[in-house]
N, C-alpha and C positions, 0 to 999 in steps of 0.2 A: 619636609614633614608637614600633612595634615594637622590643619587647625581644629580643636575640637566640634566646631559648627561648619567646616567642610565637607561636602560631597565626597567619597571618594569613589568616582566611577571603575580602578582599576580592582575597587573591592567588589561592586556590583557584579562587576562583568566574572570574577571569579566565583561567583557565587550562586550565579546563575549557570555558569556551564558547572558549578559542582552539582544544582539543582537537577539539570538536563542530564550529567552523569550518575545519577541516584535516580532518576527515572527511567534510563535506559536499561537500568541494571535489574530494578523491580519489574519491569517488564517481559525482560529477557528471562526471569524467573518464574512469572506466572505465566509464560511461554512454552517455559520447559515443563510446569505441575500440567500445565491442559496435556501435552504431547504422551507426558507419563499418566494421566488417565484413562489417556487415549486408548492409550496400549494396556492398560489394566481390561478395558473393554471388551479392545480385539482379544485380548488370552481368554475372557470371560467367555465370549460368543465360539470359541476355537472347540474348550472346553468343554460347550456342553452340545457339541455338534453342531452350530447355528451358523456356521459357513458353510462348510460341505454337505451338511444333510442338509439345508432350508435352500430356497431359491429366492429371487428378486420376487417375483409376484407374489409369492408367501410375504415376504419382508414389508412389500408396500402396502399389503392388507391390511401388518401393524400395523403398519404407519399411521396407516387412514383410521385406525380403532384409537392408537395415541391421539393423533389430531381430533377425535370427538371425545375423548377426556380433557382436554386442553377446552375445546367450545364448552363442555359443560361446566368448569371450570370456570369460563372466563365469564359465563352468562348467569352463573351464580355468585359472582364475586366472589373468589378463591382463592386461594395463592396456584399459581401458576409454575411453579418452578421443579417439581415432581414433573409435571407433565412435560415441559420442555426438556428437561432430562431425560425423557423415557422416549420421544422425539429423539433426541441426541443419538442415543444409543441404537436404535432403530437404523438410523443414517451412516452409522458409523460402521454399520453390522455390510449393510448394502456397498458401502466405499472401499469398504474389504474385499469382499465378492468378487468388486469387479477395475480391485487394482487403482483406487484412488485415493486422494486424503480428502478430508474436510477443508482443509485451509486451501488445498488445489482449486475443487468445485466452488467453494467461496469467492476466489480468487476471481474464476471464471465470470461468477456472475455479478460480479461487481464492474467488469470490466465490460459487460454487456450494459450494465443501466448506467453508468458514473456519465454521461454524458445525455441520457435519455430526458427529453423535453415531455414536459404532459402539465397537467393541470390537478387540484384536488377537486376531488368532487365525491360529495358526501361523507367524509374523512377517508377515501380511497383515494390513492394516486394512479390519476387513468393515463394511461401515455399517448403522447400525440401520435397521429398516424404518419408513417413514413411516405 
């Protein structure tokens, strides 16, 4: 039996993979609310015809009208999160279209730069040349 001024590392160690299992579980939750947004979106865009009647080059022309609500936004000191949202939705319209998820493309390009060498320069990360 522990002494009241003992360590008891077999409680730490319980307590930390309770912690790690309570993170896994919140995770796994706000995992599952994005996926169910997700699809709140896709039905949204199904819906009001923005899959079958719109096409990619319609979609990216949002896109690029979102992305200058976002710059205006961001050069006016804004809140930004309407606009990333409408971005979101944009992308998610396009990933439909044409048979993808977000978390695939993400996946993708993370796997392209996770190793990518460069430098900062003028708060942009410019990558080394191969």
């Amino acid at each position: 039996m522990n002494k009241p001024y003992e360590h008891n590392h077999d409680n730490d160690a319980r307590m930390k993979m309770l912690d790690e299992s309570q993170s896994r579980c919140a995770f796994r939750q706000q995992t599952h609310a994005f996926y169910l947004l997700v699809q709140k979106v896709v039905k949204w865009h199904h819906d009001r015809n923005l899959i079958d009647g719109s096409c990619d080059k319609d979609q990216v022309l949002k896109l690029l009208q979102e992305l200058g609500e976002l710059s205006d936004s961001v050069c006016k000191n804004e809140d930004i999160k309407d606009d990333i949202g409408d971005m979101l939705v944009v992308m998610i319209n396009i990933c439909e279209r044409n048979n993808l998820s977000l978390r695939d493309c993400l996946q993708v390009a993370y796997d392209d730069i996770k190793h990518r060498k460069g430098k900062m320069v003028d708060g942009i990360f410019v990558k080394k040349d191969d």
